[in-house]
Every structure is written in structure tokens, then in C-alpha cells.
C-alpha positions as CSV (number, residue, x, y, z in Angstrom):
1,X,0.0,0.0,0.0
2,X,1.9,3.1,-1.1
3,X,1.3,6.4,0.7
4,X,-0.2,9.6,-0.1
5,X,2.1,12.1,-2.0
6,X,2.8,15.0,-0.4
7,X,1.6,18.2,-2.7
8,X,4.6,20.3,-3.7
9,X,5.4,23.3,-5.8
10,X,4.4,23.0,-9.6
11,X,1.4,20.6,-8.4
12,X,-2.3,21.6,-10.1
13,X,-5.6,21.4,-8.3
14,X,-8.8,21.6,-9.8
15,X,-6.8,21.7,-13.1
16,X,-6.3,25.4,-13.2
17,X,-4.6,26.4,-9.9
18,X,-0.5,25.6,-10.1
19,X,0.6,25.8,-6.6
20,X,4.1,27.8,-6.5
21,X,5.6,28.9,-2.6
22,X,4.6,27.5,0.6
23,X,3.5,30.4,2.7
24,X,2.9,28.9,6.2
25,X,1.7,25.0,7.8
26,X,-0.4,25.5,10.8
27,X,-2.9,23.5,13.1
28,X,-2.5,20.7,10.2
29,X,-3.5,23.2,7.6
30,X,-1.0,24.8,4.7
31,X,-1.5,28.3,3.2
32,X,0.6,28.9,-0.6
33,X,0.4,31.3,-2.7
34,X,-0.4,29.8,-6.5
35,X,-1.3,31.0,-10.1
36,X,-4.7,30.5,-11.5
37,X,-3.9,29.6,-15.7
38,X,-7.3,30.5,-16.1
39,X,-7.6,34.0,-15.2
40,X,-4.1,34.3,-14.9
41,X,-4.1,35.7,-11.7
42,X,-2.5,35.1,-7.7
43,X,-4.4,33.4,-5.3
44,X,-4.3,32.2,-2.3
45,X,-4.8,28.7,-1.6
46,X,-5.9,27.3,2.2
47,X,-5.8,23.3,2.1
48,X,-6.5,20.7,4.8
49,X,-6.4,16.8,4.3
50,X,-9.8,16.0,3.2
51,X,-9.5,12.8,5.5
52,X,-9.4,15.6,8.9
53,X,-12.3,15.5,11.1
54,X,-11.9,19.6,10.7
55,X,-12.8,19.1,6.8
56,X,-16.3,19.5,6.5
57,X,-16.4,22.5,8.9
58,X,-12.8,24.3,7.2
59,X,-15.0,24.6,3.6
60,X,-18.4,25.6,5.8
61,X,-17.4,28.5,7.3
62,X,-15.0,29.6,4.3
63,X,-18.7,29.6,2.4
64,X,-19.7,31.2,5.6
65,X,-17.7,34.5,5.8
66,X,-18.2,35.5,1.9
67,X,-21.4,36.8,3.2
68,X,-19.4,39.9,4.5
69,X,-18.4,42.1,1.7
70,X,-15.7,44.5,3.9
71,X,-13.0,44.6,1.2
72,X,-10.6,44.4,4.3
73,X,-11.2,40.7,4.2
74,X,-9.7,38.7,1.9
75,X,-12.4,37.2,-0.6
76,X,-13.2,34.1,-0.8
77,X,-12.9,33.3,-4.5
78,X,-13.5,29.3,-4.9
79,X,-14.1,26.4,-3.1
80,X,-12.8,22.6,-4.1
81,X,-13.5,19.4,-2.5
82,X,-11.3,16.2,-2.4
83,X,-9.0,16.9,-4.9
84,X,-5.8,15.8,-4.6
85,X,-7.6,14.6,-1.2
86,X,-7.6,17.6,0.2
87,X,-10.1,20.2,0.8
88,X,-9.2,23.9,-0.7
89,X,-10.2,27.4,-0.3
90,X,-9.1,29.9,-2.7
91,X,-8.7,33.5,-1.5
92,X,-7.7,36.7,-3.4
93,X,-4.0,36.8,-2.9
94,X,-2.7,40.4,-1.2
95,X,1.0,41.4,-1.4
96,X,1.6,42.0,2.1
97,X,3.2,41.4,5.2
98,X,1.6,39.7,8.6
99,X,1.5,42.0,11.6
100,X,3.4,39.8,13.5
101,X,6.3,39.7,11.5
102,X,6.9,43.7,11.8
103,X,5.8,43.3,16.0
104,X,8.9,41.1,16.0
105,X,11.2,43.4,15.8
106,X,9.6,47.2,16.8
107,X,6.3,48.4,18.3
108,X,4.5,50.7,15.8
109,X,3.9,54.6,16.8
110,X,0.7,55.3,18.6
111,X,-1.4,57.1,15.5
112,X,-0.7,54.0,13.2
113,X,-1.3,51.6,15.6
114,X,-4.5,53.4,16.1
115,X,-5.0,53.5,12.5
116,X,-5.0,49.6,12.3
117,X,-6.7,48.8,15.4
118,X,-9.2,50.9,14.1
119,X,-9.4,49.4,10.5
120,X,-9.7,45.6,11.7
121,X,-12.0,46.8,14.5
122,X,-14.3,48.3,11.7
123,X,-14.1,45.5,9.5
124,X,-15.2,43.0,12.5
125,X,-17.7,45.2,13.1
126,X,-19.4,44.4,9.5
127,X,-19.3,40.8,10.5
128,X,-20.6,40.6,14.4
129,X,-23.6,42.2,11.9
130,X,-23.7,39.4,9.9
131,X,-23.6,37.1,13.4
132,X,-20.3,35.7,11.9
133,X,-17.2,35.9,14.9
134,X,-13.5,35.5,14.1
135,X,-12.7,34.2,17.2
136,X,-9.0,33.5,16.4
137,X,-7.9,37.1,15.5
138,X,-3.9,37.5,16.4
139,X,-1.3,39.8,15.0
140,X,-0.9,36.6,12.3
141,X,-4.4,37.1,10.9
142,X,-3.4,40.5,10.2
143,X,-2.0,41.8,7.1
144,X,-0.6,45.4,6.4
145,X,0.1,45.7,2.5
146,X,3.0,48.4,1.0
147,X,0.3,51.0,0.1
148,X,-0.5,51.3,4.2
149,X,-4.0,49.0,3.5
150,X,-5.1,46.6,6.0
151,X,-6.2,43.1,5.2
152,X,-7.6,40.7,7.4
153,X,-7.3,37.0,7.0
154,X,-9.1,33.5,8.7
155,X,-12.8,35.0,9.1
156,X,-14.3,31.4,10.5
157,X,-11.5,29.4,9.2
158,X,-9.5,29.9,11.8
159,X,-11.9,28.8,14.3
160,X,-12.5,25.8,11.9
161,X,-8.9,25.0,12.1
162,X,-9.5,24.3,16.0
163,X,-8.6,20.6,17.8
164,X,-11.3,18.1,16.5
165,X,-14.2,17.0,18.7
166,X,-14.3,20.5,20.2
167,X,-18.4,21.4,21.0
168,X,-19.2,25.1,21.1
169,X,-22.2,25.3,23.9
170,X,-24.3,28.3,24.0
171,X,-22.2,29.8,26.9
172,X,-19.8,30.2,24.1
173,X,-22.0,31.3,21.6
174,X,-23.2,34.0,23.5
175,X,-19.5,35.1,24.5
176,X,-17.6,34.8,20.5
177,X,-18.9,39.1,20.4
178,X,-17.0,39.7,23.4
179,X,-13.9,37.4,22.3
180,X,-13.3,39.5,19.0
181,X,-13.4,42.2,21.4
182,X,-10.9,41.7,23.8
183,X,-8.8,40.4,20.9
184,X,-8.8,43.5,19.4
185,X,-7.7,45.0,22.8
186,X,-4.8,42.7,22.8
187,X,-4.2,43.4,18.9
188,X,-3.7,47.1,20.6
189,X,-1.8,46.3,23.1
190,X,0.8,44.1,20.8
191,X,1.1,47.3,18.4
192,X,2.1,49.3,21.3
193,X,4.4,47.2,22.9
194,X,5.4,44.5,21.5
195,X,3.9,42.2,23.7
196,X,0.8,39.8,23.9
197,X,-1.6,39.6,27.2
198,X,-1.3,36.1,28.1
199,X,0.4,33.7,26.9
200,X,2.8,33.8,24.0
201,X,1.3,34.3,20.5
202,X,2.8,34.2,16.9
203,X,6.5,34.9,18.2
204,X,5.2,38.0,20.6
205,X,6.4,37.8,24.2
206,X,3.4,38.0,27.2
207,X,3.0,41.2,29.0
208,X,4.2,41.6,32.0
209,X,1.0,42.1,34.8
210,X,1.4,43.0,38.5
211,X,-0.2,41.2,41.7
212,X,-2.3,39.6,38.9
213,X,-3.3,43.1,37.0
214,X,-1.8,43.4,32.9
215,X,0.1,46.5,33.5
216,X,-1.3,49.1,31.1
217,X,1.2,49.9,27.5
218,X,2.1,53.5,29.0
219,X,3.9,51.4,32.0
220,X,5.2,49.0,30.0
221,X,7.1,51.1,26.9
222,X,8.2,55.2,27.0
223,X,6.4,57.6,24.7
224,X,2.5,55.8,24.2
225,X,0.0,58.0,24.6
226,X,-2.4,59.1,27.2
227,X,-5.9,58.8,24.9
228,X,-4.2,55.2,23.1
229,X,-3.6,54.0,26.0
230,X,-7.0,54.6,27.9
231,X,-8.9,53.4,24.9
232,X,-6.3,50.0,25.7
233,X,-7.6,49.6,29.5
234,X,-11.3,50.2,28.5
235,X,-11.0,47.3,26.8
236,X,-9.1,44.7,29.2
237,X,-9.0,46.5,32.0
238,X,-10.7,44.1,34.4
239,X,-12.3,46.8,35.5
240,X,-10.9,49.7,33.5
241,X,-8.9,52.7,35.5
242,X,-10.5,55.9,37.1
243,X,-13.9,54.8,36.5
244,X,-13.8,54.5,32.5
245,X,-16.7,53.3,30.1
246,X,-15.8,49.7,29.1
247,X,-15.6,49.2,24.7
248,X,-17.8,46.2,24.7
249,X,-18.3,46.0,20.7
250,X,-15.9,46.5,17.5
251,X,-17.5,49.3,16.7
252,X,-17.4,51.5,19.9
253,X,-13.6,50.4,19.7
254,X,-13.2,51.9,15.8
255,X,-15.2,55.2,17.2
256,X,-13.0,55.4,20.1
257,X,-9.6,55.2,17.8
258,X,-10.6,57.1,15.4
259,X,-11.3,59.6,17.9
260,X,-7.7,59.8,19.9
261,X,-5.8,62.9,19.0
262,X,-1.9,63.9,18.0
263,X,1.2,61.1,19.7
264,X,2.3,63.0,22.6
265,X,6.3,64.1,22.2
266,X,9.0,61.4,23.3
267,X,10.8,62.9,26.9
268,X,13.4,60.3,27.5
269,X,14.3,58.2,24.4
270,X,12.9,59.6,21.3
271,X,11.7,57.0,18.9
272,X,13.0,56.6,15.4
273,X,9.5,55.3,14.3
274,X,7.8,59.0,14.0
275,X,10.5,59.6,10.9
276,X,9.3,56.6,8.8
277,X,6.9,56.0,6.2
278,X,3.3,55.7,7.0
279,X,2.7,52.4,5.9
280,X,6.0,51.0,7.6
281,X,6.3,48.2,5.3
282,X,7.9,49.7,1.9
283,X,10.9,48.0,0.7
284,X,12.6,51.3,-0.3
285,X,12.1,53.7,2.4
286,X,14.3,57.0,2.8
287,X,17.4,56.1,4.5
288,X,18.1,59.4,6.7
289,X,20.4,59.6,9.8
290,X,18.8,57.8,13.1
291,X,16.2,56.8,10.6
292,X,14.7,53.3,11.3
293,X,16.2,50.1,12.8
294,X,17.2,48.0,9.7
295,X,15.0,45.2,11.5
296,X,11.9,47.0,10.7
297,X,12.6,48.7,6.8
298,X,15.4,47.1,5.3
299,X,17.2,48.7,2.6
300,X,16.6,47.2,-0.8
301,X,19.1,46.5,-3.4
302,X,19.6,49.7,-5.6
303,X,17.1,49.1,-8.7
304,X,18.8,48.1,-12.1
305,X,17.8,51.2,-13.6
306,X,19.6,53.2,-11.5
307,X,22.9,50.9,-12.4
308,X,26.1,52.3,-13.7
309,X,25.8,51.7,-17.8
310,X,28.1,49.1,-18.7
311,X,31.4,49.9,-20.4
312,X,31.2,50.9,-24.3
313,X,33.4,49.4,-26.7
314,X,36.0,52.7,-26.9
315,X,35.8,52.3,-23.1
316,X,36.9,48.8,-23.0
317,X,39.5,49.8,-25.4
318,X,41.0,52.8,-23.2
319,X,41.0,50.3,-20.6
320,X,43.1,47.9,-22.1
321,X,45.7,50.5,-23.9
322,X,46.5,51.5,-20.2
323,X,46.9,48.6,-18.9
324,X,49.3,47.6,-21.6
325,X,51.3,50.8,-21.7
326,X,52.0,50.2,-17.7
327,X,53.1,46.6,-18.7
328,X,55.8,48.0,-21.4
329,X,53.6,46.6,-24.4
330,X,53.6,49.4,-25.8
331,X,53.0,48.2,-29.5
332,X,49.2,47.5,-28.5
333,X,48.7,51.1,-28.2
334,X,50.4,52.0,-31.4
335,X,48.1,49.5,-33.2
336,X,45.0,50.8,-31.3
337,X,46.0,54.3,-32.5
338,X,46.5,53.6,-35.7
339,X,42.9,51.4,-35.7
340,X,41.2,54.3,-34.6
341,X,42.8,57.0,-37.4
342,X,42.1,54.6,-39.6
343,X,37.9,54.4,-38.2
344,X,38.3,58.1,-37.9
345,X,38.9,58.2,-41.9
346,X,36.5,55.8,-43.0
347,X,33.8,57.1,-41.2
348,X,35.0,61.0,-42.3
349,X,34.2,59.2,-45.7
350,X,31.3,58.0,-45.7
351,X,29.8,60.9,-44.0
352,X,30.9,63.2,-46.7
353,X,29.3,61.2,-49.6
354,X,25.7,60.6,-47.6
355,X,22.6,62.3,-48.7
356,X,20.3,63.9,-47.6
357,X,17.8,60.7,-47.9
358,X,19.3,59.5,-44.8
359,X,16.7,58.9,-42.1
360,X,16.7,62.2,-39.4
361,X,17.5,61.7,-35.8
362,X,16.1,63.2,-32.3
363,X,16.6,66.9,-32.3
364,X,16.8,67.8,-36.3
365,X,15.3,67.8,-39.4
366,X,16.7,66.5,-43.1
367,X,14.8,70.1,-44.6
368,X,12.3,69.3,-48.0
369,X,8.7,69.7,-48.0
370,X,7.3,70.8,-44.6
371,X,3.7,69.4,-44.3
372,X,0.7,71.2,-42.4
373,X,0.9,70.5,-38.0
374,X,-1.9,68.4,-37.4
375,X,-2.6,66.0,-33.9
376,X,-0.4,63.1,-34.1
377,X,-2.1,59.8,-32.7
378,X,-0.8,58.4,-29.7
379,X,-0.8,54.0,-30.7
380,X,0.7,53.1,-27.4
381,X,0.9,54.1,-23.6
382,X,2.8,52.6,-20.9
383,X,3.5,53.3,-17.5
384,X,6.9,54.6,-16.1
385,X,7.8,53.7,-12.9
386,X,11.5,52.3,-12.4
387,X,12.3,52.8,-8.8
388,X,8.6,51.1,-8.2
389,X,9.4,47.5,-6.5
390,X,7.1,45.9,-9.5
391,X,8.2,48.7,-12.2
392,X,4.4,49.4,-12.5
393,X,2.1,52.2,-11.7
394,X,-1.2,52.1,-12.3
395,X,-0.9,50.2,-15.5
396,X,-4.5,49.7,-16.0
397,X,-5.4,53.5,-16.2
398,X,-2.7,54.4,-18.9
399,X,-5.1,54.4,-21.3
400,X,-7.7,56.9,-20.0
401,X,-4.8,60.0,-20.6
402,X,-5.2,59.5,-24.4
403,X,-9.2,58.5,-25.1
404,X,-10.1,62.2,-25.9
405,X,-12.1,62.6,-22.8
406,X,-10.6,64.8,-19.9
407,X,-13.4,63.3,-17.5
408,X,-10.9,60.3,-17.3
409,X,-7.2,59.9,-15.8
410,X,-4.5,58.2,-15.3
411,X,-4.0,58.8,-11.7
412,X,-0.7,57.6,-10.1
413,X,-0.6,55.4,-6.3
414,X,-1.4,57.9,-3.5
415,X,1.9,58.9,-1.9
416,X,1.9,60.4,2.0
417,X,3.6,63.1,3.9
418,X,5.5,64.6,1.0
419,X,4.7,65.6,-2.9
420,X,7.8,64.3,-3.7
421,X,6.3,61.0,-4.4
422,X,7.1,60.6,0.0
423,X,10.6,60.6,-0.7
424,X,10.7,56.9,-2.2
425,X,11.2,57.7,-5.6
426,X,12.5,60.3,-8.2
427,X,9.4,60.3,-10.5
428,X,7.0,58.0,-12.3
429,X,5.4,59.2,-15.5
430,X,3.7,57.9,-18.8
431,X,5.7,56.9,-22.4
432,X,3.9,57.7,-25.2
433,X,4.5,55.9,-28.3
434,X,3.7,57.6,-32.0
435,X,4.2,54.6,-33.5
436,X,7.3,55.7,-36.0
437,X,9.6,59.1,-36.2
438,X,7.5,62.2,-36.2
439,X,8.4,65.6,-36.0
440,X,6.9,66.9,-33.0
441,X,6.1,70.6,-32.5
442,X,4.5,70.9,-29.2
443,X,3.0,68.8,-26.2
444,X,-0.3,69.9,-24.2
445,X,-1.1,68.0,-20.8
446,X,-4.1,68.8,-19.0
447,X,-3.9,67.4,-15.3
448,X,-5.6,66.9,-12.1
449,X,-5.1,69.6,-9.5
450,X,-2.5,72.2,-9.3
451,X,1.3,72.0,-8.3
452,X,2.2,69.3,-10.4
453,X,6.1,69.5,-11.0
454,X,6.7,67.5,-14.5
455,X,9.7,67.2,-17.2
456,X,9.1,66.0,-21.2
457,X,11.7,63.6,-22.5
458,X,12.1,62.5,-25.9
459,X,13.8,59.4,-27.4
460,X,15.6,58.5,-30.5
461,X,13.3,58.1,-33.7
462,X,14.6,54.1,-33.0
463,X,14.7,51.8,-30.4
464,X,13.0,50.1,-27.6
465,X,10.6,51.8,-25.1
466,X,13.1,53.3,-22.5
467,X,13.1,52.1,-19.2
468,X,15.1,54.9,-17.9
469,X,15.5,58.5,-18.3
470,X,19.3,58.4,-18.6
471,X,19.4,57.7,-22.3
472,X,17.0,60.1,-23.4
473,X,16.8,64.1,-24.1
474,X,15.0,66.5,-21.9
475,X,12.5,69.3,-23.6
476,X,11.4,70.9,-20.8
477,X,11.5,71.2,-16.9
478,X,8.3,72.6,-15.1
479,X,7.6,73.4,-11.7
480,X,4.2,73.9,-9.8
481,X,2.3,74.1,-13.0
482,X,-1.7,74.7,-13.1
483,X,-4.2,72.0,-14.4
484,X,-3.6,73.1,-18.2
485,X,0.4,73.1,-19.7
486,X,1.6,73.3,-22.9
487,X,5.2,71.9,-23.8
488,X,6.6,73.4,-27.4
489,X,9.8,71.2,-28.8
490,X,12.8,72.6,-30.7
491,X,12.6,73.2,-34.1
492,X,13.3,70.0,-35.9
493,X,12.7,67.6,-33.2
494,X,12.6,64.2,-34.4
495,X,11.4,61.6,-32.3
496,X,9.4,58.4,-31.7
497,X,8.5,58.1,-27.8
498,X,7.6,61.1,-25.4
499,X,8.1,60.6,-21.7
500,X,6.1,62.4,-19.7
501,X,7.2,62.4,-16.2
502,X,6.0,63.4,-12.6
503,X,8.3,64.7,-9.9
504,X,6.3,66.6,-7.4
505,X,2.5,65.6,-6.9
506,X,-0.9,68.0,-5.8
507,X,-2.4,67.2,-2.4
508,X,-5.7,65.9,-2.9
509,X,-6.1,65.2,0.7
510,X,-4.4,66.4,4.2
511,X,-0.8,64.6,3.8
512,X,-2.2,62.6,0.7
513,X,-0.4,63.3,-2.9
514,X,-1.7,61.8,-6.7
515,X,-0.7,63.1,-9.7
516,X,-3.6,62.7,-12.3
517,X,-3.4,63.1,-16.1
518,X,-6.4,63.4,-17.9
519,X,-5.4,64.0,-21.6
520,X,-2.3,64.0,-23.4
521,X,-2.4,65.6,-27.0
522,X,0.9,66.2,-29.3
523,X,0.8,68.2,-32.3
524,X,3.9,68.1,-35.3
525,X,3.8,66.2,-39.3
526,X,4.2,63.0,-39.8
């Protein structure tokens, strides 16, 4: 009798989901992340051995919990039974990061850890309405994504996931409310501190408590907040200090968050934290002196774009004269010399018999005929973001900047704290493709907002689509420009591709930038 095979990377269930990293194997469960061929798409896939006495329940309550729609959740996109002998749910997949992981290593400063609180207490809130409980809710189940979002994983699985044979009674029915509740309390406290009340959870120390009392987070770390902390002890303080209102549901706790005013200045040891990024979690944050501990936003590799170009040919050629003529050999150099007189004169040749049917290049014109300026279609748009981590921004809306209405946009990712993009990144922008060498007269962009700072590029009449800004030539630099701009090129100007790109963005809300573009038009001939 030969034994089941373990499922492993490259494996397909319900022929269209290929199973590709193993995220996590917990309570006899597995969580990867796989591509659906289908829809080609990421998912998440949840499986459990169909032969567990936890099987049947694991797919209920997954059908369960898609009837809250809170987009903090992550959907519930299929179901499969007993394939592969295993039971599978198939969730949207979210690039982000558990709570737990970034608790690890630093508490998080009071008004994000407010912020997030608030958001999973808000989303829970939308559920206790639907009589569906979490009842399982830790720092793990809790997922913060690079854009600052927060996503919230294991509505009803997790519970589903618990030792077999367990029996809920109705004393425990009537108490799953208040069990979300103080887990949010807890969920609180963690963000704060850095600690769990109670035992040990998902890698997080316990708190420490005195003559059987959870000291409160202001007692246990420097610098947490008065209001923070308060809205922390009316949730598990058993009962809470100086006579407070107890939070009893998830939505008094969002209320109460939501409600708690500025962090109150560090007066011993200041904490690094209040210099980083809002969402905490980019993978290329602004490095700045005493910025944050390398534990908590790691340094990425430099992007390729931004790499030194590699050697030329003359380059490689210089390189190895000298390191001949400090060897002695000095004939090499001689030869090399005479190699390049001799290119020198051949290309002086050539040049001089050429005519004028020669195709132009960027930045002049051949003369002849000049034909009437007329609007020059745009074929192709593409996003332009090289410093992004996926080299995309908003790749879906590209199109919306050249349909002839200026009712639509391409609108870039929202960006906090600074116009500058927050300091991450130099500029993302749109490439505009003419589909052959035209000779371009002017370029009018009509945007969303005022103080857009933006620069026009143009490329060679050949090539690829650029992928950087180092190898192409810059019209025009504009700073804090209105809503309407027009862009005029030199005389002449030859050129297949036109980079538009954003360097400072307008604040559409208080500490929120987006840079919109709502049409694109280029006049020149063809």
C-alpha cells in the first residue's frame, strides 16, 4: 500500500490552480500562494487533508464568511473538495506582510497603531452584523500591505482550524462578540508594545501584569500615549482605571480610535518610528540619519535602472591601452591608434558622400517639403515607474490620458507626507508611443489639480521603449504648474517616444499626494 504524496510546488488542483511557494503550515492546515492559468491571476490557496475531522467545517465556514463584503477581508474566491484529497479554499491573494512579522522586531507609533486597530475593529464590526465571529484574531491574521492598507485574514477558518471534537455550547455562543473584542484590545496592546496579554502568540512575548493586574502599555514602553492608551484599558481592564466606560463591541472600539488625537512628544528616548513612512512596510524607504532600525525597513538592493551603464566598446578599449602601456607593451597602443585613425577616416568618408535621404534623428530635421501641424495619434501608452518595487504604476489606467475625454485619468498610487512621491522615488510618468519618427512641434497635458512638478523627455526616432531617463533628451523642466500646460519642442525635433514624467504631486487630501493626467495631445507632421 503506497502512501499519499505529499503536494509540492508546480502541483495543479482543480486543473487550473499551479501551486508555486509554501507560505505557512499551521494546526495541520498549509497556506501557498499559487497562479490561476485561467484567469491568470494570484491566489491564495488554504488546504486541509480532506480525510481531517476539521474538513467539512474548514469549507463551511469559508462559504460562511463570503457573506461579509468588507473589502478588508480577503475574498473568498472558490471552493474545491477532495482533490488531490484535500479540501481547498481559494482566496484573493494580497502582497503583504503579517502584523506579526513587523511586532517582531519594533512596536509601531501610537497614531498607526490606532489607524490599524481601528481598521480591523471596523471590519469585525461588519461581521458581528452578519452574526459571523473571528474568534481566532492575532497579529498573524493581520495583514498590512506596502500601500499602508489593511487586510484581514481566517474570518471562520481559523476557528475551523481548531482541535477536532471540540463542541461550542451556547455559553460560548453568546460570548464569541466579546472574544473578538478583547482580541482587538490585545491586537492594541501588541502594536504598542510589543507584547501579547497572556500567553505567548505568533512569536510575541506576554505582557508583564502586576499582583495579577496586565500592566497598562504606557507602564510597560516610554512615549504611548495618554488617549491610546485609555482606549487600551477600557478594553481589558478588568475593571478599567479611574472609573472609564468599558468598549464592549468592535465598533465603539473603531469610534474610540478614530477619535484619539496627536502622539504625545517622546521625553526620554525619542523613537525613530515618527521619521518613517506611514505604511511602515515599503521595501525602499528614505534612509536618513537615526532613521529606522534595519530590523523594521530594510534597505533594498539599488534598482537596475539606477545601475552604472556598462562599459562601451571605446571604453573597453582605453581600458586595455592602459593597462598595456603600464606593462611596457607598448605596441598594443600604437596599433589601437592607428585602428582608430584609420575608423576616424572611413567614417569621415562616408559621411561626406551621404545624402540627404538619410533617415533624421532626435533633435533635427533633413529640410524638404514641410507638411501642415496636425494631432499626431498616440498607438501606445505605458507606464513609467523604475524605482517602483514591481516597475508598474497604475498600468491599467494608462489608457484613460489619451481617449479624448478629460473626464478620465491616469491617476498615479497615492503617496503620504510629502509631494515628492514621500521621498521613495525620483518620478513615475507615462511613455507615449507615436508609432514611427515624427516631427513633434508641441505637447499639451491637462492634469488633475494644481502643483504638479513634471519634465518631457524625448527618445531616438529608433529603439526600444526606455526604461530609464538616462538615455534620453529633456524638452522641458516645469515646476508647480496649473491644471492646463503646454510643452513646445525645438525646431526640428525628431522623435518616436515622449516621456512624460511626474516629480512633485498635488495634495488631494491632508498629507495625501496623486498626480492625475487626464489628456495627453501632441501636435507636429508626420
Amino acid at each position: 500500500m503506497t502512501e499519499r504524496r505529499a503536494l509540492g510546488a508546480g502541483d495543479e488542483l482543480d486543473g487550473r490552480y499551479v501551486l508555486q511557494d509554501l507560505v505557512t503550515e499551521k494546526l495541520g492546515a498549509s497556506t501557498w500562494r499559487a497562479h490561476d492559468t485561467v484567469l491568470a491571476r494570484n491566489v491564495g490557496i488554504e488546504m486541509l487533508p480532506s480525510t481531517d475531522p476539521r474538513a467539512d467545517n474548514f469549507l463551511e465556514a469559508a462559504r460562511q464568511s463570503t457573506t461579509v463584503t468588507d473589502p478588508r477581508f480577503l475574498r473568498v474566491l472558490d471552493l474545491v473538495e477532495s482533490d488531490h484529497d484535500h479540501h481547498v479554499v481559494v482566496r484573493e491573494w494580497a502582497r503583504a506582510f503579517p502584523l506579526d512579522q513587523l511586532l517582531r522586531q519594533s512596536a509601531l507609533p501610537n497614531r498607526r497603531a490606532a489607524t490599524v486597530v481601528a481598521e480591523v475593529a471596523e471590519a469585525l464590526a461588519h461581521a458581528h452584523e452578519k452574526n459571523l465571529f473571528h474568534r481566532r484574531l492575532t497579529p498573524h491574521h493581520v495583514l498590512l500591505k506596502q500601500t499602508g492598507a489593511v487586510r484581514i485574514v481566517g474570518l471562520g477558518v481559523a476557528t475551523a482550524l481548531a482541535p477536532a471534537g471540540h463542541r461550542d455550547t451556547f455559553d460560548d455562543l453568546q460570548a464569541y462578540e466579546q472574544m473578538d473584542v478583547e482580541a482587538l484590545g490585545k491586537l492594541l496592546y501588541a502594536c504598542l508594545v510589543s507584547r501579547w496579554p497572556g500567553v505567548p502568540v505568533d512569536g510575541l512575548r506576554s505582557a508583564p501584569v502586576e499582583h495579577g493586574r496586565l500592566l497598562r502599555p504606557r507602564q510597560v514602553r516610554a512615549g504611548v500615549s495618554r488617549d491610546v492608551d485609555a482606549v487600551c484599558d477600557r478594553i481589558l481592564g478588568r475593571p478599567p482605571m479611574h472609573h472609564r466606560t468599558p468598549l464592549r463591541t468592535a465598533a465603539d472600539i473603531a469610534r474610540a480610535l478614530r477619535l484619539t488625537g496627536e502622539d504625545e512628544s517622546e521625553v526620554d528616548d525619542p523613537s525613530p518610528l515618527h521619521i518613517s513612512s506611514p505604511d511602515l512596510l515599503r521595501l525602499d524607504p528614505v534612509i536618513v540619519p537615526a532613521g529606522p532600525p534595519p530590523g523594521l525597513e530594510p534597505p533594498r538592493r539599488r534598482p537596475k535602472a539606477f545601475e552604472p551603464a556598462p562599459p562601451t566598446t571605446f571604453e573597453r578599449g582605453v581600458s586595455r591601452a592602459r593597462r598595456a602601456t603600464s606593462t611596457g607593451d607598448r605596441k598594443l597602443v600604437l596599433a589601437g591608434i592607428a585602428m582608430v585613425l584609420l575608423i576616424a577616416a572611413g567614417l569621415a568618408f562616408v559621411v561626406g558622400r551621404s545624402t540627404d535621404d538619410d533617415a533624421p534623428v532626435a533633435g533635427t530635421t533633413t529640410g524638404g517639403d514641410r507638411t501642415a501641424v496636425e494631432t499626431l495619434p498616440v498607438v501606445d501608452v505605458r507606464d513609467l515607474d523604475p524605482q517602483g518595487e514591481d516597475g508598474e504604476e497604475n498600468p491599467d489606467e494608462v489608457a484613460l490620458a489619451v481617449d479624448g475625454d478629460p473626464d478620465t485619468a491616469w491617476r498615479t498610487s497615492t503617496y503620504f507626507n510629502r509631494a515628492d512621491l514621500g521621498g521613495l522615488k525620483d518620478g513615475v510618468g507615462l511613455v507615449l508611443d507615436l508609432g514611427g519618427p515624427r516631427e513633434v512641434e508641441s505637447v499639451r497635458v491637462l492634469l488633475g489639480g494644481a502643483g504638479t512638478s513634471l519634465s518631457v523627455y524625448a527618445s531616438s526616432p529608433g529603439g526600444d521603449v526606455p526604461t530609464r531617463l538616462a538615455d534620453l533628451q529633456r524638452i522641458a523642466a516645469l515646476d508647480d504648474v496649473g491644471s492646463d500646460v503646454t510643452v513646445s519642442f525645438p525646431e526640428g525635433t525628431y522623435t518616436r517616444r515622449i516621456v512624460l514624467w511626474l516629480t512633485r504631486l498635488p495634495e488631494v487630501r491632508p498629507g495625501d499626494f496623486q498626480g492625475e493626467v487626464r489628456e495627453v495631445t501632441v501636435q507636429g507632421r508626420r
